[in-house]
C-alpha positions as CSV (number, residue, x, y, z in Angstrom):
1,X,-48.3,-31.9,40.9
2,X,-48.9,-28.1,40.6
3,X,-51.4,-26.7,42.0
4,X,-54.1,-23.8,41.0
5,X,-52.0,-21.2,41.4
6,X,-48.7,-22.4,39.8
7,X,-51.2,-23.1,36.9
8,X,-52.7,-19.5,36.9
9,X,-48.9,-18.0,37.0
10,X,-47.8,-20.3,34.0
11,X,-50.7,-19.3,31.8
12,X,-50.4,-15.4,32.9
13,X,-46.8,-15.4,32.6
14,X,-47.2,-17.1,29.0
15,X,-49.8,-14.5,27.8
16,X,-47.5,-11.5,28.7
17,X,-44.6,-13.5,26.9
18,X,-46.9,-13.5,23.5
19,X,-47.7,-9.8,24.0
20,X,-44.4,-9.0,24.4
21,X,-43.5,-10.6,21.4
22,X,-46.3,-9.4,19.3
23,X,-46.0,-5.5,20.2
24,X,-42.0,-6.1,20.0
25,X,-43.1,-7.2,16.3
26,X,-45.4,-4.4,15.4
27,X,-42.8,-1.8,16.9
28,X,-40.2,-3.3,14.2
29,X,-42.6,-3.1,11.3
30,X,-43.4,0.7,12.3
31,X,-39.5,1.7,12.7
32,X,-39.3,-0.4,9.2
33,X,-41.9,1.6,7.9
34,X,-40.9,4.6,8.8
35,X,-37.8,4.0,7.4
36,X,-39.0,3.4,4.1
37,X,-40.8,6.3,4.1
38,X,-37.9,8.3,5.5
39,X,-35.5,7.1,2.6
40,X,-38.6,7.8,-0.2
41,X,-39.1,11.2,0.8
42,X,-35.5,11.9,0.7
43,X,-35.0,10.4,-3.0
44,X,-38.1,12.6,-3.8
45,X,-36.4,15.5,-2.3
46,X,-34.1,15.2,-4.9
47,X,-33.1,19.2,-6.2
48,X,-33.8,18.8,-10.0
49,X,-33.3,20.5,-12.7
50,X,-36.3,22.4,-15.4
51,X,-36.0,18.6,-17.5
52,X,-36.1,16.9,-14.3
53,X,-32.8,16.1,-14.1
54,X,-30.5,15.6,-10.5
55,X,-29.6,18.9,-10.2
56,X,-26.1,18.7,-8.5
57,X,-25.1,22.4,-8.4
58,X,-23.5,23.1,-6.0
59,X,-20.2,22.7,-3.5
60,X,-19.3,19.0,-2.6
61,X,-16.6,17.3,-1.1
62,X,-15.4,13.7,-0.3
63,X,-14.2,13.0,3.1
64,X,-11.9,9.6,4.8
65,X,-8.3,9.5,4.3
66,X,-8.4,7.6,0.9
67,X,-6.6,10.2,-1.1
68,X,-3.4,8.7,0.8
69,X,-4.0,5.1,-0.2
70,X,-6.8,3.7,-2.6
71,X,-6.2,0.4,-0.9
72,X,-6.4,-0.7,2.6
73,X,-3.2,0.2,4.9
74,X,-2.3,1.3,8.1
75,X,-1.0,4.5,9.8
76,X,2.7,5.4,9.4
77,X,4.9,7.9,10.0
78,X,5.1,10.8,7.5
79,X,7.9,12.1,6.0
80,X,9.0,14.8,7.7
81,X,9.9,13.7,11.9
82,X,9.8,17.3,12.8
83,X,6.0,16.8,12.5
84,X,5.4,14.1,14.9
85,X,1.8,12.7,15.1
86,X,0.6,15.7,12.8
87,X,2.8,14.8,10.1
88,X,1.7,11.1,10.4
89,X,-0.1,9.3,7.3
90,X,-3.7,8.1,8.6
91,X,-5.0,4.6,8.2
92,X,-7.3,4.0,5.5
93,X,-10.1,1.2,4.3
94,X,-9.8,2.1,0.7
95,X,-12.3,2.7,-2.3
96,X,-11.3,0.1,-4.3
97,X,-13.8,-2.9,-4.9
98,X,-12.9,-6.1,-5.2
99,X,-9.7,-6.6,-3.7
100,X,-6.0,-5.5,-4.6
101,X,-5.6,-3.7,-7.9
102,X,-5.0,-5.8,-10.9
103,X,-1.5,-4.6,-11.9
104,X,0.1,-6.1,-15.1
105,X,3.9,-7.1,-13.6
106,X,5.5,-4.2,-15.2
107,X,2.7,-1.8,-13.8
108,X,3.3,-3.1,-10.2
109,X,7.2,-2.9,-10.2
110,X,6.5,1.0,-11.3
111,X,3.9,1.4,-8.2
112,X,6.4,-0.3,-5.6
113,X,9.1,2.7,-7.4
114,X,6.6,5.7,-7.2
115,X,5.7,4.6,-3.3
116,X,9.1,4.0,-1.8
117,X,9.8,7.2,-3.3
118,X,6.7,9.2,-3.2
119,X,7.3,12.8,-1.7
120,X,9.8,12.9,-4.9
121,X,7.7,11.8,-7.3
122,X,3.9,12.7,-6.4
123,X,3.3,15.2,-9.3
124,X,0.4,16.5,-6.9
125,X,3.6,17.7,-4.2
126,X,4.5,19.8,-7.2
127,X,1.2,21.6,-7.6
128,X,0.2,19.8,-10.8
129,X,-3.2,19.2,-11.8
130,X,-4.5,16.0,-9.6
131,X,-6.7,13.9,-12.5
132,X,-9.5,12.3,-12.3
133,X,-10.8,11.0,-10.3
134,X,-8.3,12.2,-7.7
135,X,-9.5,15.5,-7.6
136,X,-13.0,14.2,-6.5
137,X,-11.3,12.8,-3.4
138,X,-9.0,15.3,-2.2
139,X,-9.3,16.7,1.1
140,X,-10.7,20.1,-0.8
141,X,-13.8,20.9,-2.2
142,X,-15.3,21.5,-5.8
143,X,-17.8,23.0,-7.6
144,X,-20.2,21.8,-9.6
145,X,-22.1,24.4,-11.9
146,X,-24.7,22.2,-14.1
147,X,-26.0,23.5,-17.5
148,X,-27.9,21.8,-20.3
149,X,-25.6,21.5,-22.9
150,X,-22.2,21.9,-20.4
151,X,-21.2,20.5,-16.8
152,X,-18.4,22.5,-15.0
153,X,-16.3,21.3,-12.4
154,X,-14.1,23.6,-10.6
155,X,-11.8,22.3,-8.0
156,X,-10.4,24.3,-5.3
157,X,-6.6,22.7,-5.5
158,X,-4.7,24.3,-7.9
159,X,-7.7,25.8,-9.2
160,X,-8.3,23.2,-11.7
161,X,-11.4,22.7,-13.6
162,X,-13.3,20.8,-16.7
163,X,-15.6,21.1,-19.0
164,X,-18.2,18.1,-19.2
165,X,-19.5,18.1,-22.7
166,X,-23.5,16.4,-22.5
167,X,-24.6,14.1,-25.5
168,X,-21.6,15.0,-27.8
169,X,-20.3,11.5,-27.7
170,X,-18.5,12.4,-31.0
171,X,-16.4,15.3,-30.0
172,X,-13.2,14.0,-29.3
173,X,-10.3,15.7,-27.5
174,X,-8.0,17.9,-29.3
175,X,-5.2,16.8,-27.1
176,X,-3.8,15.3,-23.9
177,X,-4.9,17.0,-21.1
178,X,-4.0,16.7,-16.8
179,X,-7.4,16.4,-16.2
180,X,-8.6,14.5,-19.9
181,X,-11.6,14.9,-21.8
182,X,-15.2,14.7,-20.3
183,X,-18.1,13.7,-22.5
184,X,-21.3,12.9,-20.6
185,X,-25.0,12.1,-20.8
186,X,-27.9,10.7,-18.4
187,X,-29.0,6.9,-17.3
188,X,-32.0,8.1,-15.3
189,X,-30.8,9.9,-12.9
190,X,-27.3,8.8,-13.0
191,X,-24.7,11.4,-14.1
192,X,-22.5,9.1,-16.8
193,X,-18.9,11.0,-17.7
194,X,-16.2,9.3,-20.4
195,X,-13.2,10.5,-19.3
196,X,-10.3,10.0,-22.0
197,X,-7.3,12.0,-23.8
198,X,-5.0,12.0,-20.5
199,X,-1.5,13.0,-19.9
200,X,0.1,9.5,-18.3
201,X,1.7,11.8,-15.1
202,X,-0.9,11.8,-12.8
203,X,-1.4,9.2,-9.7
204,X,-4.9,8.1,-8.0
205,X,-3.0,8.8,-4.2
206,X,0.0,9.4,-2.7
207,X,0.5,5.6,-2.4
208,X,2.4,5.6,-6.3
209,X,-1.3,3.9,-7.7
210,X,-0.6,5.1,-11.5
211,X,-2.0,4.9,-15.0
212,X,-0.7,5.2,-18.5
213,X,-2.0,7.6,-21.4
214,X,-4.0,4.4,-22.5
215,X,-6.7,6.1,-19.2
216,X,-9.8,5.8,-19.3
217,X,-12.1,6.6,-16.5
218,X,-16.2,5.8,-16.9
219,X,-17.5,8.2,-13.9
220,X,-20.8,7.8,-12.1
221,X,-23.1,10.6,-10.6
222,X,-26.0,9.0,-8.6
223,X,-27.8,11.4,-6.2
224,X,-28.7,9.1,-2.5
225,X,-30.3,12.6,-0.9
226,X,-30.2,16.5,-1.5
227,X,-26.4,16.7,0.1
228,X,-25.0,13.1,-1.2
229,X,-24.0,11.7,-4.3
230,X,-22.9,8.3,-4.0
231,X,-19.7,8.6,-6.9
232,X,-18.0,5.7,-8.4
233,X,-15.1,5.7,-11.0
234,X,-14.3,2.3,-13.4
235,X,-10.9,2.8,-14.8
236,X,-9.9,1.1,-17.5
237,X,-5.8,1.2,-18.6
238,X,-4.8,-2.0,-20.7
239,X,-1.7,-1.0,-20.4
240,X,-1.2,-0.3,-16.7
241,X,-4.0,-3.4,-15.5
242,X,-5.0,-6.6,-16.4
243,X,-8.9,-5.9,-16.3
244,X,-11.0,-2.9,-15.4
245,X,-11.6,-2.3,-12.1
246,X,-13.3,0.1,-10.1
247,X,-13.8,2.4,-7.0
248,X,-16.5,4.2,-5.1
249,X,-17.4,6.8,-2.3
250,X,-19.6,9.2,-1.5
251,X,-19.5,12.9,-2.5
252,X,-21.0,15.0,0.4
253,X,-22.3,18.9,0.1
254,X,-21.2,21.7,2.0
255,X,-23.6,23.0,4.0
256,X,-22.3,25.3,6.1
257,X,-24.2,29.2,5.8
258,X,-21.0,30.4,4.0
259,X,-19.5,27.7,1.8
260,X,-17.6,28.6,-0.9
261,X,-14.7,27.8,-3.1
262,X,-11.7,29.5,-1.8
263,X,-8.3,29.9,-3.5
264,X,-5.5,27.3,-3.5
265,X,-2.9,28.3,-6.1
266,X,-0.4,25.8,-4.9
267,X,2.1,27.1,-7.4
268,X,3.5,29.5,-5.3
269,X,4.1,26.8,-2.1
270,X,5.7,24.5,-4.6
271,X,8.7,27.3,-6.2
272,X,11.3,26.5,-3.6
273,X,11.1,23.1,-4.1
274,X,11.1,23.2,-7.6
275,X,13.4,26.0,-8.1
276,X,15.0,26.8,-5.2
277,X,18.4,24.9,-6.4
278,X,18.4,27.7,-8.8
279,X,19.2,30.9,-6.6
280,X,22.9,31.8,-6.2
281,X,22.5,31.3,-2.3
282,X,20.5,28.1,-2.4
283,X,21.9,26.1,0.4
284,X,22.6,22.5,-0.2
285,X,19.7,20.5,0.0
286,X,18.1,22.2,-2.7
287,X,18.7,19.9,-5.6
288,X,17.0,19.7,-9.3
289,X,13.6,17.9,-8.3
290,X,12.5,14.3,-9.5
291,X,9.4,13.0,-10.7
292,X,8.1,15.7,-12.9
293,X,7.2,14.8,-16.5
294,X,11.0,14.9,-17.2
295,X,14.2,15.1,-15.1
296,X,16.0,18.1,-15.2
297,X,19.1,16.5,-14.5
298,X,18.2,13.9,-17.9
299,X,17.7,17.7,-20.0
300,X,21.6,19.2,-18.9
């Protein structure tokens, strides 16, 4: 039987148990709290334009190793040997939701082509406009001017840019374009942008993930602080895909004291290989490229 004591330890030891557990529960609903508040007050913090609009002037940039692959895959050697582990091709998680892209057969056989071939064909290796939305996910920044009636986006590779055109949902484009036609307007404080009128050349990585000149990309704008925009892209290509589909990452400002957008004219690194076969002393692996919108060896 226990005695007195054993009884008096029990009942004490019991009672610090329940405070424990009841000061280990109101800590937890503080932090959650706190929290709460924490993520309100950001949201509120918002910049915002005069009509109280997300005001997403300003320099931004996507980071993770997507631009290589849309979908999951592992690390692998780059193309070059020479440049070892530097020169190697990163693993990446993807952006895509809901699984492996939904290529029609035809679509997929031209995917497998562009990837086992890529350095080749990659009209980006050539210094041509990057599309959208690969330019949003490039290991370079942009920048966003916002107006009333226009949106600019200026990108620092190959120093492309468009025009988005707000509550014109009428003004179609007058012709195909690298980086299409942009007409957008609000959903609260979501940014919406139609993006249509494309040339069918560019790729959404390095991976060979296409599209035809049947593109259509539906972008979304939603601000999740004052330095992120959560971004998500639903591309619709009948026929490329069997169904839409869609991916999504987050869009992070530049914050250092002197961000800017810098000059990449690319068309200078790209000449030799595009060119170079042409010079009278051209040595012999410089050959007519491939993968541009035409062959030049299909044009002699």
């Amino acid at each position: 039987m226990p005695n007195d004591q054993t009884s008096t330890g029990f009942a004490t030891m019991a009672r610090n148990l329940v405070l424990t557990a009841a000061a280990t529960t109101l800590l937890t609903l503080a932090a959650s709290a706190e929290t709460y508040a924490q993520s309100s007050q950001v949201l509120t913090e918002v910049p915002r334009t005069a009509e109280g609009k997300p005001d997403f002037t300003g320099l931004w940039q996507a980071l993770g190793s997507a631009h290589w692959n849309i979908e999951p895959s592992a690390a692998k050697a780059g193309p070059d040997w020479k440049l070892g582990a530097w020169g190697a091709i990163p693993a990446t998680l993807g952006v895509v939701e809901g699984g492996p892209l939904p290529y029609t057969p035809e679509g997929l056989a031209k995917k497998k082509a562009n990837e086992a071939d890529w350095l080749a064909l990659d009209p980006l290796v050539k210094c041509y406009m990057p599309g959208v939305p690969r330019a949003n996910m490039l290991p370079f920044p942009f920048q966003i001017i916002q107006g009333t009636d226009n949106v600019v986006m200026a990108y620092e590779f190959a120093s492309a840019m468009r025009i988005v055109y707000m509550d014109q949902p009428d003004f179609d484009g007058p012709v195909p374009a690298w980086m299409g036609h942009s007409r957008g307007h609000w959903e609260g404080d979501t940014l919406v942008i139609r993006v249509t009128d494309f040339m069918p050349y560019t790729w959404f990585d390095h991976a060979g993930n296409h599209h035809s000149d049947q593109l259509e990309v539906i972008e979304r704008y939603t601000p999740a602080g004052p330095n992120m925009i959560m971004y998500e892209a639903e591309i619709r290509d009948p026929e490329t895909y069997t169904r839409p589909w869609k991916m999504s990452f987050p869009l992070y400002r530049r914050m250092e004291a002197n961000a800017q957008l810098l000059e990449f004219k690319c068309v200078e690194f790209a000449e030799e290989l595009i060119y170079g076969y042409l010079r009278k002393d051209a040595p012999a692996d410089r050959v007519p490229p491939r993968g541009m919108p035409f062959t030049i060896q299909e044009l002699e």
